[in-house]
C-alpha positions in Angstrom: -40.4 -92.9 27.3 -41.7 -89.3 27.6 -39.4 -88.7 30.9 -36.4 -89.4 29.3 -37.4 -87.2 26.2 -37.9 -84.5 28.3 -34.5 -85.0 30.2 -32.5 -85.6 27.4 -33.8 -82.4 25.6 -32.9 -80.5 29.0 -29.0 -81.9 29.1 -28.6 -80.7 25.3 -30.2 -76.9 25.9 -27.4 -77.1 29.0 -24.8 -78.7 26.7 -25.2 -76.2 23.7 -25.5 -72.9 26.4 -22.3 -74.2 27.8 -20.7 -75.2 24.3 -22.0 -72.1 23.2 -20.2 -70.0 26.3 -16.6 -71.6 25.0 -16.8 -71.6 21.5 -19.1 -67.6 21.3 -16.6 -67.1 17.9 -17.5 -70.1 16.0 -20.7 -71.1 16.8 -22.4 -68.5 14.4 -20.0 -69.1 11.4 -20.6 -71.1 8.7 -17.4 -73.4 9.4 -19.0 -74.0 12.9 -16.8 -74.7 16.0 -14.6 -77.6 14.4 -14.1 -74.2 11.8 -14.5 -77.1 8.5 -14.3 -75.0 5.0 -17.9 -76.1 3.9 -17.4 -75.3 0.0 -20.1 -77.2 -1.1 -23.2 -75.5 1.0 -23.6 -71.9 -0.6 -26.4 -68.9 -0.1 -28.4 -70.5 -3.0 -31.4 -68.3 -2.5 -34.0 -70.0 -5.2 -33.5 -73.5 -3.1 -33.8 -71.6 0.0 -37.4 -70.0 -0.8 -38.3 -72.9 -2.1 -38.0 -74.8 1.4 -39.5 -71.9 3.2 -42.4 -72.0 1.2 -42.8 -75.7 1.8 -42.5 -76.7 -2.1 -39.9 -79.2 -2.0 -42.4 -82.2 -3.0 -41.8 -84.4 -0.3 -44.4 -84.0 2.1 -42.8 -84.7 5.9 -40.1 -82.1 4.7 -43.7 -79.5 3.0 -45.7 -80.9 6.3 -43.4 -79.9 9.0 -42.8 -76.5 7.2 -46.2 -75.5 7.1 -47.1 -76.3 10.6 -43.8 -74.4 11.5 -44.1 -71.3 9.1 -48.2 -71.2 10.7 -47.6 -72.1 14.7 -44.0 -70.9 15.1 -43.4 -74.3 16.9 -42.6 -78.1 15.2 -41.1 -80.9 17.6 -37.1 -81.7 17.6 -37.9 -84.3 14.9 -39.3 -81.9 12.4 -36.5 -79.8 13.1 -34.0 -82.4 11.9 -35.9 -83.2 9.0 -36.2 -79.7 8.0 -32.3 -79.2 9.0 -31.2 -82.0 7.1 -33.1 -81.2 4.0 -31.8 -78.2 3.4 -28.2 -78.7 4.3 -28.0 -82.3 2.5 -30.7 -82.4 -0.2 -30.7 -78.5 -1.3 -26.9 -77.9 -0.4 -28.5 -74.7 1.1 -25.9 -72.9 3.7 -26.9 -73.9 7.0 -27.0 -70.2 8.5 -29.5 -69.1 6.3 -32.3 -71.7 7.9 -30.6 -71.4 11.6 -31.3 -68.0 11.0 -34.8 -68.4 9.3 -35.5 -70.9 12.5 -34.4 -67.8 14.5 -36.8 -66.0 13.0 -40.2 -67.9 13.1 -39.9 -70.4 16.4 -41.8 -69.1 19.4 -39.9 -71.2 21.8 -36.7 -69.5 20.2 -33.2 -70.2 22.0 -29.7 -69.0 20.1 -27.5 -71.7 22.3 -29.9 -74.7 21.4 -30.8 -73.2 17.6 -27.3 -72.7 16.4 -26.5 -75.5 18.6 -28.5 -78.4 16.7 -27.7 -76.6 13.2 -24.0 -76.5 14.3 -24.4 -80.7 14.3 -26.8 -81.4 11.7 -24.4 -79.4 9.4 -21.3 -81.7 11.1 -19.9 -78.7 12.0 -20.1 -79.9 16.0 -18.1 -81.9 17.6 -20.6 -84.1 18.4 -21.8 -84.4 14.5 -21.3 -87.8 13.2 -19.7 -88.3 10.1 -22.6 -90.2 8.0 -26.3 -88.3 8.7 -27.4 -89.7 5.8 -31.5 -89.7 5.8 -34.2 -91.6 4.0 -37.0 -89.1 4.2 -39.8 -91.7 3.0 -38.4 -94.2 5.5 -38.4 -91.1 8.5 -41.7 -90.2 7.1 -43.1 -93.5 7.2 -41.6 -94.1 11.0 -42.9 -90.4 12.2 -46.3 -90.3 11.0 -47.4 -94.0 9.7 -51.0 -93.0 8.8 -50.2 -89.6 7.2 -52.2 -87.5 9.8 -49.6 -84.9 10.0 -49.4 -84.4 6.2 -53.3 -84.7 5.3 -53.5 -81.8 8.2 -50.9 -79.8 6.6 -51.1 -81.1 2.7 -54.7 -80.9 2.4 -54.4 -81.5 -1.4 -53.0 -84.5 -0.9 -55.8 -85.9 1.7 -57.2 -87.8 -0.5 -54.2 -90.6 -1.3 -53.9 -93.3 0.4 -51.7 -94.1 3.4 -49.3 -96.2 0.7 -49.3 -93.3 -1.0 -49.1 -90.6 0.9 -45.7 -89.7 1.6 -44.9 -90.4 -2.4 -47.5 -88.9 -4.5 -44.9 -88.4 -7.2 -44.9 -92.9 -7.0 -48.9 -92.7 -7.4 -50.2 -93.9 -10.9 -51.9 -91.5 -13.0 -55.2 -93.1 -13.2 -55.1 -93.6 -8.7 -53.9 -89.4 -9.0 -57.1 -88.8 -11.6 -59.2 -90.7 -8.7 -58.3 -88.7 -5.9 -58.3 -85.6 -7.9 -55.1 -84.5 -7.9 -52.7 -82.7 -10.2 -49.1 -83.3 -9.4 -47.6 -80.1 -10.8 -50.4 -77.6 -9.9 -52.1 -78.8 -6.7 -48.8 -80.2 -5.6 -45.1 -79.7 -6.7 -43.4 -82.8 -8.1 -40.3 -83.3 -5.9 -37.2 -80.7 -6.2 -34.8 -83.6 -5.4 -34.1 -87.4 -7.0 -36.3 -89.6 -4.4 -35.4 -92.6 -6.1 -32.6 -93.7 -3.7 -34.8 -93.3 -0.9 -36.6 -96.3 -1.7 
């Protein structure tokens, strides 16, 4: 419920201030506080402005961008999906979007923001080991009707909700219907989403 939400989200702030408080040295390096040689994340900028500018092709990850890059504000879940795209699809350094986060979020906080990224990039010693994420199955559990992406993916408003979060799955004749040109209104996907299925 909401309550426990709410709660929850207060005893992680006061975990990652205190974490944050022992571990001041780590916490902003890129081998985080367990201080893991992460060889296989780099500065790779072309992936990194392509996230930014919410052209990935899957449309929770382009959704939640837009709404963040425009209000300076998504909720935790957006956050992980955005984390978790970059670090595990794009292979994108993780302090280059802790520190683009840093940047845009009105509700700003370096203890919970370097925090979360400190775990989604398993880095934390509370990081599990296997984050793997389906992004069409998250996309399908977090916004079921595809409200949040016809809001913030208005060229894709007119699929349908079986559609919606795979426009890159829609037959050609269902895209020439709706009017849509997968390429130019809308980026095909940067990433294989064949195993997400």
């Amino acid at each position: 419920n909401r309550a426990s939400c709410i709660i929850h989200g207060l005893m992680r702030r006061d975990f990652f201030k205190l974490q944050e408080k022992k571990y001041i040295e780590k916490i902003f390096q890129k081998g985080g506080i367990k201080g893991l040689e992460l060889d296989d994340l780099i500065d790779n900028w072309e992936n990194f402005n392509i996230w930014v500018s919410a052209k990935t092709g899957v449309p929770i990850v382009d959704a939640f961008m837009r709404e963040l890059n425009e209000t300076g504000f998504i909720p935790f879940e957006g956050r992980r999906i955005l984390s978790q795209f970059l670090i595990e699809e794009l292979k994108v350094n993780w302090l280059m979007g802790a520190e683009y986060f840093a940047s845009v979020l009105i509700d700003y906080n370096p203890c919970s923001n370097y925090g979360n990224w400190n775990t989604m990039a398993d880095v934390n010693f509370d990081a599990k080991e296997d984050r793997y994420c389906n992004f069409i199955t998250k996309a399908k559990k977090l916004d079921p009707k595809g409200d949040l992406i016809r809001k913030w993916i208005p060229e894709l408003s007119t699929l349908g909700n079986n559609y919606i979060h795979e426009p890159d799955k829609v037959p050609e004749k269902d895209l020439k219907k709706a009017n849509i040109k997968l390429g130019e209104d809308y980026p095909y996907p940067v990433v294989d989403t064949d195993r997400w299925v």
